[in-house]
Legacy VTK file of the C-alpha trace (Angstrom):
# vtk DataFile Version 3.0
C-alpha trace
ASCII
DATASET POLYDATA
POINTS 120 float
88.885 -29.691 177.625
91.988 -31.929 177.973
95.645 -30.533 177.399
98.026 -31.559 175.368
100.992 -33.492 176.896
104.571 -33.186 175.932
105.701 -36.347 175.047
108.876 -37.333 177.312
111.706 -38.824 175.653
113.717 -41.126 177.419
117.307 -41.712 176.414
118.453 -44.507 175.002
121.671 -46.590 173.937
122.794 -46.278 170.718
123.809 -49.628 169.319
127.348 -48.232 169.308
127.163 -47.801 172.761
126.516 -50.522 175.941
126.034 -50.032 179.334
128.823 -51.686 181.068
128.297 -53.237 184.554
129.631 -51.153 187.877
130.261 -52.117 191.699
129.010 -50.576 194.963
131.406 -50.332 197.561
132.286 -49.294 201.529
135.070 -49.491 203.302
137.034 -47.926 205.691
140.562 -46.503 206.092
143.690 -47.330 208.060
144.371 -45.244 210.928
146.625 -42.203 210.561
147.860 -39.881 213.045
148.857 -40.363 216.459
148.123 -39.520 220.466
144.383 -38.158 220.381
144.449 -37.484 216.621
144.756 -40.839 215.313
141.801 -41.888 213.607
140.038 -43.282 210.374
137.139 -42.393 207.774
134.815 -44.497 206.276
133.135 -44.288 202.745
130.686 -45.766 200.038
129.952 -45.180 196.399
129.327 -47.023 192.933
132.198 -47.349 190.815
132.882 -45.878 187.435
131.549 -48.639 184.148
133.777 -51.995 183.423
136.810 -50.713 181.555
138.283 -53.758 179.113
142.303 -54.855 180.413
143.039 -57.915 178.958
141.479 -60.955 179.690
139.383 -59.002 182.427
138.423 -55.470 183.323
138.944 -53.191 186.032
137.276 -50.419 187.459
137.910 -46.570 188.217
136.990 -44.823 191.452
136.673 -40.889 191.916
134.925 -40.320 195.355
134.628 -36.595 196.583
134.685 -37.026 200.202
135.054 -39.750 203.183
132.737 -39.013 205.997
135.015 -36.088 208.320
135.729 -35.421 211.917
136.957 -31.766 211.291
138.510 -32.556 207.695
137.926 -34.969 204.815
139.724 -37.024 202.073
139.163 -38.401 198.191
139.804 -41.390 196.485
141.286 -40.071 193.452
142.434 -42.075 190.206
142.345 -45.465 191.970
141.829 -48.513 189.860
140.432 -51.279 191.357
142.357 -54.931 190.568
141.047 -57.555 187.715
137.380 -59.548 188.292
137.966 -62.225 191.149
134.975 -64.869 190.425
132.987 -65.393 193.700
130.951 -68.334 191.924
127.650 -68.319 189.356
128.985 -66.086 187.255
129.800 -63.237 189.548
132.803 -61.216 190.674
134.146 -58.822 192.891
137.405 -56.696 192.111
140.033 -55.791 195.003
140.811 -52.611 195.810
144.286 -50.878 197.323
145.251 -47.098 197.616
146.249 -44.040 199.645
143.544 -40.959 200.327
144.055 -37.818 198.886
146.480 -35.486 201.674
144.802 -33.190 204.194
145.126 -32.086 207.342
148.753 -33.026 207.076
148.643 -37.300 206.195
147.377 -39.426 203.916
144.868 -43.022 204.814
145.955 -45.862 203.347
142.482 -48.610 202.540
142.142 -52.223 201.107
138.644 -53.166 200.072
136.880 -55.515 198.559
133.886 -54.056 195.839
130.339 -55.734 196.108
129.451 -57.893 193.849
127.835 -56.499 190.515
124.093 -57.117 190.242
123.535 -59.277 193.118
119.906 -59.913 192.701
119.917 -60.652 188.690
LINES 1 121
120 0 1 2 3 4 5 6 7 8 9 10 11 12 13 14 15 16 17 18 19 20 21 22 23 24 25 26 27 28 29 30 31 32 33 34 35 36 37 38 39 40 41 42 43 44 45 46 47 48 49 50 51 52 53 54 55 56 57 58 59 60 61 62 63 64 65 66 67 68 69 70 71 72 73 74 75 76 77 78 79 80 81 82 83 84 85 86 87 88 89 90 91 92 93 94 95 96 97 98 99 100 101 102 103 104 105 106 107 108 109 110 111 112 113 114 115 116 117 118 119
């Protein structure tokens, strides 16, 4: 006797809609605090799709949490910079911001993103 099986549908793009291209990223921040306290975080994530801005595009970045010694701090509402070519068609965008506040101070980071689909 053989069961029936539930077909599984996958989703799929509209023709309205296109998957735009995103970035990974790590990086770490600048040292805040001072005397035993100072320190930094580090962090990783994918960036949010390719959003149009002119003659290029940026990115946005929301990332929950850095890694922590006893506290921990977001990227909130950062925008990356504009593509920066890197050669055969590829790019990488900048990145500059502050952390989110906790534990009393802020992090300021620079980073560059990876570059977008780095094996196609």
């Amino acid at each position: 006797m053989q069961k029936n099986k539930t077909a599984v549908k996958k989703k799929t793009l509209s023709s309205q809609q296109t998957q735009r291209h995103v970035h990974e990223f790590e990086g770490s921040t600048k040292l805040a605090e001072e005397g035993a306290d100072r320190h930094n975080h580090r962090f990783a994530g994918v960036t949010g799709q390719a959003i149009r801005q002119g003659r290029s595009h940026i990115h946005e970045i929301e990332l929950t949490n850095t890694d922590f010694l006893n506290h921990f701090h977001n990227l909130r509402r950062i925008r990356t910079g504009p593509a920066i070519p890197v050669g055969n068609g590829k790019h990488v965008h900048f990145v500059t911001g502050q952390t989110t506040l906790n534990d009393g101070h802020v992090h300021q980071f620079n980073f560059a993103t990876l570059i977008q689909q780095p094996l196609v």
